[in-house]
C-alpha positions as a printed Julia matrix, in Angstrom:
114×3 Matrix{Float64}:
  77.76  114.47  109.15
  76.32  117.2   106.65
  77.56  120.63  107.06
  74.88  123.55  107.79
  77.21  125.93  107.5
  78.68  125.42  103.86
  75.78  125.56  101.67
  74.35  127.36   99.12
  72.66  130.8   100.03
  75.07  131.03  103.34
  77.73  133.57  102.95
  81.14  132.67  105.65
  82.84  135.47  107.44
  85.81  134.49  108.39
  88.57  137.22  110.72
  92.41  136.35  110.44
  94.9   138.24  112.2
  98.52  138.45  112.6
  97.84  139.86  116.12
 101.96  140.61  116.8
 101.93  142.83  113.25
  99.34  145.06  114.1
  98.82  147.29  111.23
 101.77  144.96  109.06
 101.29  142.48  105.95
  99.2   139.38  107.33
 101.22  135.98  107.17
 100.96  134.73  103.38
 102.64  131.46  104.17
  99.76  130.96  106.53
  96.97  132.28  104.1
  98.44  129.63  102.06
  98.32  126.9   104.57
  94.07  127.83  105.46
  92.88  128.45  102.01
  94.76  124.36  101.5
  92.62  123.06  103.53
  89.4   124.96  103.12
  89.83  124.0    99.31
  90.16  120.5   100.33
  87.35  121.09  102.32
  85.47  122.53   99.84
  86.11  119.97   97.11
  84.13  117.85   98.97
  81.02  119.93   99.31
  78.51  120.93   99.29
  80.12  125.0    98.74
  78.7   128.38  100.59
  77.8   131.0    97.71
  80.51  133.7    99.54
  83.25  133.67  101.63
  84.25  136.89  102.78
  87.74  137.37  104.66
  88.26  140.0   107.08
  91.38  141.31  108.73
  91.02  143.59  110.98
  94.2   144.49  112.17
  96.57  143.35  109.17
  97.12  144.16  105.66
  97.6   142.18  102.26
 100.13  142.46  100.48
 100.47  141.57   96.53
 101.35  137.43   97.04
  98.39  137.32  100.05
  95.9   138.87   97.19
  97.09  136.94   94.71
  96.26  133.8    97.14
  93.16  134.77   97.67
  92.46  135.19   93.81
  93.73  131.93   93.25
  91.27  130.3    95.48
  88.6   133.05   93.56
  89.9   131.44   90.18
  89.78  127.8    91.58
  86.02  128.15   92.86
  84.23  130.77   90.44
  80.84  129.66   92.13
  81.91  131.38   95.23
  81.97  134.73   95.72
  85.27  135.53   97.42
  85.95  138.72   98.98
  88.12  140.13  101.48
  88.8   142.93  103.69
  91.9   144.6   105.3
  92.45  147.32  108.46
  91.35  150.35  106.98
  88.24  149.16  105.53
  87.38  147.64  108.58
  88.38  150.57  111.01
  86.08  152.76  108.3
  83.18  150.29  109.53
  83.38  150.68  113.04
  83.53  153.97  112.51
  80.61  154.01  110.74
  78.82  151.87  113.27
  80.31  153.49  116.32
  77.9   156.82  114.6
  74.89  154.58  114.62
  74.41  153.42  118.57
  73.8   150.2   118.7
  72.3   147.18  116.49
  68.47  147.95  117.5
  68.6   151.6   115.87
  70.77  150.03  112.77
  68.05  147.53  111.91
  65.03  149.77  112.66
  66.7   152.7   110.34
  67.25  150.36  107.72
  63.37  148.68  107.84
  62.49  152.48  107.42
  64.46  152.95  104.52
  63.37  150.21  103.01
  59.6   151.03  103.87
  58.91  148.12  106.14
């Protein structure tokens, strides 16, 4: 069966959370353990063009980055990105100013004169 989700031009968001660390250092043994099999995943392709990582209640700490680079390094086609706590809360923060998705989208089609 062909994947429509990994393929070029899609971009994957994916959340992980260490929901009993709240505001701690995500689990790099099981960072480890999901990038193994989405690399064996992916070296069957066909490969999304990003993969973005969010973590919205957990930080990274130096070997969870460096996992996450390796898997960067391994697939330079992809553009891998991720996302802790902070830079999450600062979204919804952000959004939480905005309303609701409606007014988001119709500011931004002004802005961009459409």
């Amino acid at each position: 069966m062909e994947t429509k989700v990994f393929k070029h031009g899609n971009y994957i968001y994916e959340c992980k959370s260490s929901p009993t660390k709240m505001n701690d250092y995500f689990d790099t043994g099981y960072l480890r353990a999901a990038n193994k099999k989405l690399r064996q995943r992916w070296h069957r392709g066909p490969l999304p063009s990003g993969y973005r990582y969010i973590f919205p209640v957990n930080y990274l700490d130096s070997l969870a980055k460096t996992e996450i680079d390796k898997l960067q390094s391994d697939f330079p086609s992809i553009d891998i990105r991720y996302y802790e706590c902070d830079e999450v809360d600062r979204l919804i923060f952000s959004l939480e100013k905005v309303g609701d998705l409606l007014s988001l989208v119709a500011y931004i089609k002004i802005l961009r004169g459409a």
